[in-house]
Phi, psi and omega in degrees: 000119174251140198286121174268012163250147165232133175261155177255123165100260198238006186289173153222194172213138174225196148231120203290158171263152157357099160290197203255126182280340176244163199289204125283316157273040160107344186285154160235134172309116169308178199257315181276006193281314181297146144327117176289123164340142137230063180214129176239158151263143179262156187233350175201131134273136208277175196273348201252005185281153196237344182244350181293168154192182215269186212028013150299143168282171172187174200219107158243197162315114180270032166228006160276336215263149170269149203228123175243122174254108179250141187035263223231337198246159189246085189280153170256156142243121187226145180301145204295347203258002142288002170260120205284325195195142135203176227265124176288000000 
């Protein structure tokens, strides 16, 4: 997949995941019901991030990240020191 952002300094760019359209039990979730992922993949990092690297999964702050649409995919861009964890 080639990334049409290059990120700077300490950013990354990921892409949030699918959030979930059904329950655990079964239900399915109106379209205003859902949640926004905050668990993302990164797909490009910048030169100064030092513990990330790309296809990490990660969990950030869901009220840092900038949201980009180029063509069809919806990229985040978040600071490396807004990511709380990430997911194995």
């Amino acid at each position: 997949m080639s990334v049409p952002i290059t990120p700077l300094a300490d950013y990354v760019v990921a892409v949030a995941e699918v959030a979930a359209n059904k329950t655990m039990s079964g239900l399915y979730l109106p379209e205003a019901a859902k949640e926004k992922p905050k668990i993302a993949k990164i797909v490009a990092i910048g030169t100064a991030v030092r513990e990330l690297k790309v296809n990490d999964r990660i969990i950030y702050k869901s009220y840092s990240p900038t949201e980009v649409k180029v063509g069809s995919v919806e990229y985040i861009v978040v600071k490396e020191e807004d990511v709380l964890a990430t997911v194995k």
